[in-house]
SENUGU-690712 format. One record per atom (N, C-alpha, C, O): residue number from 1; chain; atom name; z, y, x. Coordinates in Angstrom, 2 decimals. Atoms other than C-alpha are relative to their C-alpha. Last residue first. Example, Ala and Ser with C-alpha at 12.3 -4.5 7.8 and 13.67 -1.06 7.14 Angstrom:
BEGIN
[2, "A", "N", [-0.06, -1.19, -0.82]] [2, "A", "CA", [7.14, -1.06, 13.67]] [2, "A", "C", [0.73, 1.09, -0.77]] [2, "A", "O", [0.90, 2.20, -0.26]] [1, "A", "N", [0.00, -1.19, 0.89]] [1, "A", "CA", [7.80, -4.50, 12.30]] [1, "A", "C", [0.00, 1.20, 0.90]] [1, "A", "O", [0.66, 1.18, 1.94]] 
***
This chain:
BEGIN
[89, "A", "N", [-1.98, 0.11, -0.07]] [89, "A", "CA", [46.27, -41.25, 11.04]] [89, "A", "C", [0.47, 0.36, 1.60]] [89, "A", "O", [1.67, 0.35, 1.90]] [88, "A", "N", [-1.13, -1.58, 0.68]] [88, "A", "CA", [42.61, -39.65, 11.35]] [88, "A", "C", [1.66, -0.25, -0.49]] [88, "A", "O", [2.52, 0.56, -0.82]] [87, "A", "N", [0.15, -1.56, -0.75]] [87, "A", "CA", [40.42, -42.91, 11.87]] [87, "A", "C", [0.50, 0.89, -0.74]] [87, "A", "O", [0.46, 0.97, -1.97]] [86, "A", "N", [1.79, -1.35, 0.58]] [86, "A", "CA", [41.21, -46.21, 10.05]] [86, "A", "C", [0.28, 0.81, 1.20]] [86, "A", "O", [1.13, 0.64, 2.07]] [85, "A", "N", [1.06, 0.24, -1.19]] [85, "A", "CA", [44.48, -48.34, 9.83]] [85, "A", "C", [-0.97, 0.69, 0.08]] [85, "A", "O", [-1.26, 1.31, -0.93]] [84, "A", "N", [0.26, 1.03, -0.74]] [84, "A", "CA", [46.60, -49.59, 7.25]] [84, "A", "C", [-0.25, 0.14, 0.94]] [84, "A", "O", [0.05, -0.72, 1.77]] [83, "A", "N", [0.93, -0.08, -1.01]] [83, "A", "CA", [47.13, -47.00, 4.82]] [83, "A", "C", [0.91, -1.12, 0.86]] [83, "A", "O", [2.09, -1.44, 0.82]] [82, "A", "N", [-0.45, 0.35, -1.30]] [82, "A", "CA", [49.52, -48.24, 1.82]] [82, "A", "C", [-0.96, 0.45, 1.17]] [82, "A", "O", [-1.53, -0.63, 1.31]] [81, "A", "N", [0.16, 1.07, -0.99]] [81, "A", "CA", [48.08, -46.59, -1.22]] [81, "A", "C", [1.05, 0.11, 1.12]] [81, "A", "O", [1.75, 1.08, 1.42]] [80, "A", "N", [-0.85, 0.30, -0.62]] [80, "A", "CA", [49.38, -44.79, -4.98]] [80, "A", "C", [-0.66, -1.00, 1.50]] [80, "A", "O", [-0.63, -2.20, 1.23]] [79, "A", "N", [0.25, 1.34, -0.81]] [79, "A", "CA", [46.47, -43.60, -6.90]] [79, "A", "C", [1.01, -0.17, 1.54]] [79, "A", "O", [0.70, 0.34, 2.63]] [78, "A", "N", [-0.36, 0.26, -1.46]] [78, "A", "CA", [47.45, -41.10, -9.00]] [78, "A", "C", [0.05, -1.16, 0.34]] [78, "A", "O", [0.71, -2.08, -0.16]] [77, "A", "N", [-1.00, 0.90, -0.58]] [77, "A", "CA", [46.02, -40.76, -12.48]] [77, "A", "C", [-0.01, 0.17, 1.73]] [77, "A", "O", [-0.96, 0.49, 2.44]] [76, "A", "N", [0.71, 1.08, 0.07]] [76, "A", "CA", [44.11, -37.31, -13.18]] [76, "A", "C", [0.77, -1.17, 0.28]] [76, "A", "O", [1.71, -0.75, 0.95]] [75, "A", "N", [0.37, 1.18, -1.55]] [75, "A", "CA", [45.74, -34.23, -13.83]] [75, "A", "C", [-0.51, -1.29, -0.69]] [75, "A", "O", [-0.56, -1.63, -1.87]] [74, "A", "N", [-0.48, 1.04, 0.04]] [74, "A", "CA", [44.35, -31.05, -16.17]] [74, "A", "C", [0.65, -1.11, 1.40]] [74, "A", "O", [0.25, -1.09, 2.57]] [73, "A", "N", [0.30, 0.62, 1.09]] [73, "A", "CA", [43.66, -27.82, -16.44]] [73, "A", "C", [0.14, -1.03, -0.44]] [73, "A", "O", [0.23, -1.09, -1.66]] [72, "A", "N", [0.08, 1.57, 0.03]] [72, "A", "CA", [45.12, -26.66, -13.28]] [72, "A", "C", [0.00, -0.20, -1.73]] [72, "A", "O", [0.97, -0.03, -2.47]] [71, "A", "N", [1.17, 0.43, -0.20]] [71, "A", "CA", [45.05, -22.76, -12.75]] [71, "A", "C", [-0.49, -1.30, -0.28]] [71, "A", "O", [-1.71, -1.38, -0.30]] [70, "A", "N", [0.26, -0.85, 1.19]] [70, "A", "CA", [48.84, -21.28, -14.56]] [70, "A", "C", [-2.55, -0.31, 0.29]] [70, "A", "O", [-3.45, 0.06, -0.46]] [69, "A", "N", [0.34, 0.85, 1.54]] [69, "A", "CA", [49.93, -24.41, -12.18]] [69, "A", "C", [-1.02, 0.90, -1.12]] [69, "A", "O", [-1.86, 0.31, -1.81]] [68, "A", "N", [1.17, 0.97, 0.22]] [68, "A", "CA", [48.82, -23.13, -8.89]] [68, "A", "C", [0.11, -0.43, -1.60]] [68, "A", "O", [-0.79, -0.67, -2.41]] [67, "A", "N", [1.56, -0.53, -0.08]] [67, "A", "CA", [50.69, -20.12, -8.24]] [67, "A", "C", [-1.23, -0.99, -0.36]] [67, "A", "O", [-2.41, -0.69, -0.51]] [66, "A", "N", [-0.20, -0.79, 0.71]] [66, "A", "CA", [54.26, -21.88, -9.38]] [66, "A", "C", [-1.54, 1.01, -0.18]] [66, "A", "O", [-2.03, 1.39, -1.25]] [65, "A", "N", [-0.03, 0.17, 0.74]] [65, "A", "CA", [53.20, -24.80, -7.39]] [65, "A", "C", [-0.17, 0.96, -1.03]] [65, "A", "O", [-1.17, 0.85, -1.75]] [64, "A", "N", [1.49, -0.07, -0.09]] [64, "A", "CA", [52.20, -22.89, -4.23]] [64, "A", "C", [0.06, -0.31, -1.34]] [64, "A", "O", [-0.60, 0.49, -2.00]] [63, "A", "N", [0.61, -1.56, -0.13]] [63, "A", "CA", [55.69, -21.13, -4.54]] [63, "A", "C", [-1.40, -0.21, -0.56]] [63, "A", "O", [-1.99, 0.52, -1.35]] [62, "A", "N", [-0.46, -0.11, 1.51]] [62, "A", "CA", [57.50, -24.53, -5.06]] [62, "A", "C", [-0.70, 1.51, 0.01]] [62, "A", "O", [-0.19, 2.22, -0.86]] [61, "A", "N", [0.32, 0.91, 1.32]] [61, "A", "CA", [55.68, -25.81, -1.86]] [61, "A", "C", [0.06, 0.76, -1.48]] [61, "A", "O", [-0.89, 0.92, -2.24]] [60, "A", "N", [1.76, -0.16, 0.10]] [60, "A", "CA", [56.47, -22.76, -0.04]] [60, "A", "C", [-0.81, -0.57, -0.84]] [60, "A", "O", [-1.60, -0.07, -1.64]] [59, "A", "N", [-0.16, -1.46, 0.50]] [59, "A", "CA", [60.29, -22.83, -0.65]] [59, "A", "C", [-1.51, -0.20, -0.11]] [59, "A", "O", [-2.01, -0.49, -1.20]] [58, "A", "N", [0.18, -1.05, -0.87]] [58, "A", "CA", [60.32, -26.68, 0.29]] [58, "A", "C", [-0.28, 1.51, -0.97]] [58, "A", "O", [-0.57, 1.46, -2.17]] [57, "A", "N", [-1.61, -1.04, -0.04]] [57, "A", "CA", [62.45, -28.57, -2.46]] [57, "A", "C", [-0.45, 1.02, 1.18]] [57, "A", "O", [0.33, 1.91, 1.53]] [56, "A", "N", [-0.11, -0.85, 1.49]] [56, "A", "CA", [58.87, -30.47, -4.03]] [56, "A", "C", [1.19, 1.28, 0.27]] [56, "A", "O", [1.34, 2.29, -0.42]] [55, "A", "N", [1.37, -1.06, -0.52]] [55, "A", "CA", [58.04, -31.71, 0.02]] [55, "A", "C", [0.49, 1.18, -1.10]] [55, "A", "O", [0.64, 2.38, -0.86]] [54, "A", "N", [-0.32, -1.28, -0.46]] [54, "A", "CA", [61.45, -33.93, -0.21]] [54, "A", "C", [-0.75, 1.26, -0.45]] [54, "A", "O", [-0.17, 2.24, -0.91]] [53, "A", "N", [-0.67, -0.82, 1.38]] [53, "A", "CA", [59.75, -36.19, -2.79]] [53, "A", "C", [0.98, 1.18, 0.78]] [53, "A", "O", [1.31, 2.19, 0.16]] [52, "A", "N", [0.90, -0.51, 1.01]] [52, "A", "CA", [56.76, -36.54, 0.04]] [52, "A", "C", [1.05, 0.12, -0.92]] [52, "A", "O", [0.80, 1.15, -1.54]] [51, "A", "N", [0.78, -1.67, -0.13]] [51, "A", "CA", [59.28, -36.81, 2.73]] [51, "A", "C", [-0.84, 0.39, -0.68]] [51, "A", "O", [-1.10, 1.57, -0.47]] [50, "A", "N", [-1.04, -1.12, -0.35]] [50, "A", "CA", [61.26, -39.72, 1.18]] [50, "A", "C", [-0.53, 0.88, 0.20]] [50, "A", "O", [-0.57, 1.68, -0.73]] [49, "A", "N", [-0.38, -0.99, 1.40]] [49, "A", "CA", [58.07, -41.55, 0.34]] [49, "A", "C", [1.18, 1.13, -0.38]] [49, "A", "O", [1.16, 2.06, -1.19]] [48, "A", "N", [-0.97, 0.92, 0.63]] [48, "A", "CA", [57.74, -41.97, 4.27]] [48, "A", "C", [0.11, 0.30, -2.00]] [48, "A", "O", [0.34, 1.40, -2.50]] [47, "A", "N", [-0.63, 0.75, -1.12]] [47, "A", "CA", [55.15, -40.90, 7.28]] [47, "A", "C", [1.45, -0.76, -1.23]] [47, "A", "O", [2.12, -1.73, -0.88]] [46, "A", "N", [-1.53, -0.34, -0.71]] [46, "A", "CA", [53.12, -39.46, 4.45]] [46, "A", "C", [0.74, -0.83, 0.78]] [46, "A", "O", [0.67, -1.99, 0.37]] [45, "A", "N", [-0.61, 1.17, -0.21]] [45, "A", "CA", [49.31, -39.30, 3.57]] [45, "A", "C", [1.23, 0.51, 1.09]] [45, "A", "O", [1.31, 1.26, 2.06]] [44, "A", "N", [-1.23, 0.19, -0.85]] [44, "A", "CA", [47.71, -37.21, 1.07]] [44, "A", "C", [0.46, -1.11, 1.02]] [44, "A", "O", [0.31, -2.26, 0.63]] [43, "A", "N", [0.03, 1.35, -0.42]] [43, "A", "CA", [44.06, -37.25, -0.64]] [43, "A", "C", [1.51, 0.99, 1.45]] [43, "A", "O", [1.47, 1.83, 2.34]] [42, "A", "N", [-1.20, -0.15, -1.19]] [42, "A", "CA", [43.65, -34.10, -2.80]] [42, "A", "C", [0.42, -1.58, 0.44]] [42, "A", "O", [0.67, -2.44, -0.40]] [41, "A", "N", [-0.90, 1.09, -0.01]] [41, "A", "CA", [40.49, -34.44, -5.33]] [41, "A", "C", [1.08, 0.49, 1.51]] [41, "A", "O", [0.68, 1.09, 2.51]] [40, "A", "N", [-0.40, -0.71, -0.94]] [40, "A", "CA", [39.54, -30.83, -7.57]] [40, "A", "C", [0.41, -2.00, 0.49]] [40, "A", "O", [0.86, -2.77, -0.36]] [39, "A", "N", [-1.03, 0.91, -0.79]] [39, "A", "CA", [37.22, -31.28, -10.05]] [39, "A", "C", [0.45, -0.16, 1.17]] [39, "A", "O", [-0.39, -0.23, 2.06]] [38, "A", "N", [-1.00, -0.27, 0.12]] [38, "A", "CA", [35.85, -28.20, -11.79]] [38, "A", "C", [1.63, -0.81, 0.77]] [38, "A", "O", [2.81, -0.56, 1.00]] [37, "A", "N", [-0.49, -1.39, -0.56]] [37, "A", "CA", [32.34, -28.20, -10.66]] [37, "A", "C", [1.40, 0.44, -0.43]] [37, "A", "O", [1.59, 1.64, -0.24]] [36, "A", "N", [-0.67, -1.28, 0.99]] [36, "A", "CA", [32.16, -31.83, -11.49]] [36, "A", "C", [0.54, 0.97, 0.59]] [36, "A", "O", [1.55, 0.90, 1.28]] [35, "A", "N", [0.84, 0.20, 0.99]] [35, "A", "CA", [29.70, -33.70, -9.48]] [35, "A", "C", [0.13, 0.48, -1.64]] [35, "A", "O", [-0.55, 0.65, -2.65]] [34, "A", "N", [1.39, 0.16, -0.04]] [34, "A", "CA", [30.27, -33.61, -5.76]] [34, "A", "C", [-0.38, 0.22, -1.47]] [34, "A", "O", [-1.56, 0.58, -1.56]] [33, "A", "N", [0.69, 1.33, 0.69]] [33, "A", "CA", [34.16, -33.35, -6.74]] [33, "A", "C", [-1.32, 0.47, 0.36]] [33, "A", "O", [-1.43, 1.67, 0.09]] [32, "A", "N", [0.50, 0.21, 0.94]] [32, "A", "CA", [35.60, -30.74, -3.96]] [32, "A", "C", [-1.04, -1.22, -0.88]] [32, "A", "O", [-1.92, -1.88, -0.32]] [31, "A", "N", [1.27, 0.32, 0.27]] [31, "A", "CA", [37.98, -31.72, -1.82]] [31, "A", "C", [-0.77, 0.31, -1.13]] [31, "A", "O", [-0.43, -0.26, -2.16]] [30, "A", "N", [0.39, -0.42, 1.24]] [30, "A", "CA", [41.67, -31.12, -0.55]] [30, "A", "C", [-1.89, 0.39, -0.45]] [30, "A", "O", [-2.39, 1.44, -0.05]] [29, "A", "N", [1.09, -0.09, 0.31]] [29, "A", "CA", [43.16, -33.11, 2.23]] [29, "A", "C", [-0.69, 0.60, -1.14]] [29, "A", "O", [-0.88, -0.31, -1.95]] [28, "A", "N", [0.49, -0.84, 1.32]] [28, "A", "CA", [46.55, -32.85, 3.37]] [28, "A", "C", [-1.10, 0.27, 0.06]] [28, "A", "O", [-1.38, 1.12, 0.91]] [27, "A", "N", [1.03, -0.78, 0.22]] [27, "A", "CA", [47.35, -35.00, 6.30]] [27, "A", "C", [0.33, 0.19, -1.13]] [27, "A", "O", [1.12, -0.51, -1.75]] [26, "A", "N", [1.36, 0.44, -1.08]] [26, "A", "CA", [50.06, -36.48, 8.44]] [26, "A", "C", [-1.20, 0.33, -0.63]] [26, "A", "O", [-2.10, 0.27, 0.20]] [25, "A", "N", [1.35, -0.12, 0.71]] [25, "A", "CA", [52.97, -34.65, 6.25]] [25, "A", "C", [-1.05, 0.01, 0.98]] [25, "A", "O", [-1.44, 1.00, 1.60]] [24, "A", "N", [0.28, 1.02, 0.19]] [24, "A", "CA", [56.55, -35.61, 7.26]] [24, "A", "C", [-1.23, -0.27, -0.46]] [24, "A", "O", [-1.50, -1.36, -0.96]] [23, "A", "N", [-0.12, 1.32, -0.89]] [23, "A", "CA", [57.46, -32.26, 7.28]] [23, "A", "C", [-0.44, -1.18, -0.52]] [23, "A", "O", [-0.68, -1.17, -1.72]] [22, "A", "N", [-0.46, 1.11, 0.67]] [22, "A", "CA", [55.44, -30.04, 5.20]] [22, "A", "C", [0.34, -0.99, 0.53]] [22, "A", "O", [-0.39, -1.98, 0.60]] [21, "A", "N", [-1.52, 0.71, -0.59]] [21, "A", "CA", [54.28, -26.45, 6.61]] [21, "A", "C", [1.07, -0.89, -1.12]] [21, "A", "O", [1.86, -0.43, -1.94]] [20, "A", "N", [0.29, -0.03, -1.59]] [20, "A", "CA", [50.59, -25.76, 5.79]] [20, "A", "C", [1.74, -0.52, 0.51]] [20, "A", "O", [2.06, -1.52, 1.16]] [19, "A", "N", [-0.80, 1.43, -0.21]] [19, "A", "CA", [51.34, -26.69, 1.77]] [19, "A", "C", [-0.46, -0.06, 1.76]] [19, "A", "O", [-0.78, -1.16, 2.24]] [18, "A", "N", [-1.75, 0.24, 0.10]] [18, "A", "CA", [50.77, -23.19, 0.63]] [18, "A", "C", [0.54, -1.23, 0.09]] [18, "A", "O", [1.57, -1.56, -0.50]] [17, "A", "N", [-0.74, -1.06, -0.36]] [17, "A", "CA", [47.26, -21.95, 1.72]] [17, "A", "C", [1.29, -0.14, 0.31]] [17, "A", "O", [1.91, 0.27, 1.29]] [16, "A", "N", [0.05, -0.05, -1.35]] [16, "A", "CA", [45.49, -24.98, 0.83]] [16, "A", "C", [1.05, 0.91, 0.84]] [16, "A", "O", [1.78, 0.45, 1.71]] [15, "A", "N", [-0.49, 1.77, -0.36]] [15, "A", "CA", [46.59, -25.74, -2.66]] [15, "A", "C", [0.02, 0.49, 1.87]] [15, "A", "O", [1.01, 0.54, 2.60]] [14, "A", "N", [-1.30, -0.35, 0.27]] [14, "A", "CA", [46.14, -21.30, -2.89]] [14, "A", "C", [0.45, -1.77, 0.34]] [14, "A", "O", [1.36, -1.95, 1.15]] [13, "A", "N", [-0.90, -0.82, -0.74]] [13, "A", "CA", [43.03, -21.58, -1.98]] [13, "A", "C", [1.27, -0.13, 0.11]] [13, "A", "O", [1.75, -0.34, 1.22]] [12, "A", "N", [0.23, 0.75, -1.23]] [12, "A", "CA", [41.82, -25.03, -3.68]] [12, "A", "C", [0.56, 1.05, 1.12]] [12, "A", "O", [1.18, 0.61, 2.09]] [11, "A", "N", [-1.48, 1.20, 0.35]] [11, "A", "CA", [43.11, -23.20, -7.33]] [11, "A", "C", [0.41, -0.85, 2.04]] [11, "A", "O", [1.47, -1.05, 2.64]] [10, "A", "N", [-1.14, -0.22, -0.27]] [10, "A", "CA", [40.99, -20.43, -6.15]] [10, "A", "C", [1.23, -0.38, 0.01]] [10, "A", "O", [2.31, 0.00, 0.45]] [9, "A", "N", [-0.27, -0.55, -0.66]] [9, "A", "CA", [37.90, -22.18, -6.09]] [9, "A", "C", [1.32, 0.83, 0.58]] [9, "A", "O", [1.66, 0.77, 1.76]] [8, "A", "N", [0.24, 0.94, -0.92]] [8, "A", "CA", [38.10, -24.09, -8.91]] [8, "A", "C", [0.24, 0.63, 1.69]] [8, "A", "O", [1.22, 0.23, 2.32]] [7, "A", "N", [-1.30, -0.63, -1.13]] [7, "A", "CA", [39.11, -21.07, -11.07]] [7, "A", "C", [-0.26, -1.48, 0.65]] [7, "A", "O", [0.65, -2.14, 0.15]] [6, "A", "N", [0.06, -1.25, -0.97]] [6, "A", "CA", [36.11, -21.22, -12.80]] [6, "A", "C", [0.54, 0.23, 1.13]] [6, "A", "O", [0.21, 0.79, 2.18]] [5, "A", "N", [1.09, -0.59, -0.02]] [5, "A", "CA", [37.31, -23.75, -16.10]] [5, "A", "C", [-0.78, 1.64, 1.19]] [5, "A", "O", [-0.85, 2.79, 0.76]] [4, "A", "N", [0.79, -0.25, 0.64]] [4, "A", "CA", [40.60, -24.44, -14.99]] [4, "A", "C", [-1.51, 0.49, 0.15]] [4, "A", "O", [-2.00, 1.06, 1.13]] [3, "A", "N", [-0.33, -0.90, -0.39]] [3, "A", "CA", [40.85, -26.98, -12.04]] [3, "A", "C", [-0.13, 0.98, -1.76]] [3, "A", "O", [-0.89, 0.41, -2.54]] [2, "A", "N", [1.37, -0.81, 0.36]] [2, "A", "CA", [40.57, -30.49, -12.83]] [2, "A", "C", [0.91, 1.22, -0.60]] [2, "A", "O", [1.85, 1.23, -1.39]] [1, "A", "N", [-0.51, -1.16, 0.71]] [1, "A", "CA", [42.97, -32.70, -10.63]] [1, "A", "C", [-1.20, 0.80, -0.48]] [1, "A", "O", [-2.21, 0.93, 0.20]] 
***
């Protein structure tokens, strides 16, 4: 996701701020790009695709949305994975 021009910082507030309560949500990760000061990456992972299209009907969610979009300059493709295995699930 690339933030507008500036608002990098506050776009990552407000992402952060308003997705703390999301059933079915084993992490929310939000990162800045090393290399574009505007690029924002968010790395998700959900116990089902059901609870990630749930997530859009939480009150908070649609709050963070509504505060976040008038900041987001652009999105980037989504990269759809299966986790497998690793550290932090």
């Amino acid at each position: 996701m690339n933030a507008v021009s500036g608002k990098r910082d506050a776009l990552i507030a407000i992402l952060i701020a308003g997705t703390a309560e999301m059933p079915g949500c084993l992490s929310y990760i939000v990162a800045k790009d090393a290399a574009d000061e505007d690029a924002i990456w968010i790395t998700e992972v959900w116990d089902s695709k059901a609870s990630h299209d749930a997530s859009i009907s939480i009150p908070g969610v649609k709050e963070t949305i509504a505060k976040g979009r008038p900041l987001i300059a652009a999105f980037g493709t989504p990269a759809i994975t299966t986790p497998v295995g690793g550290r932090g699930l």
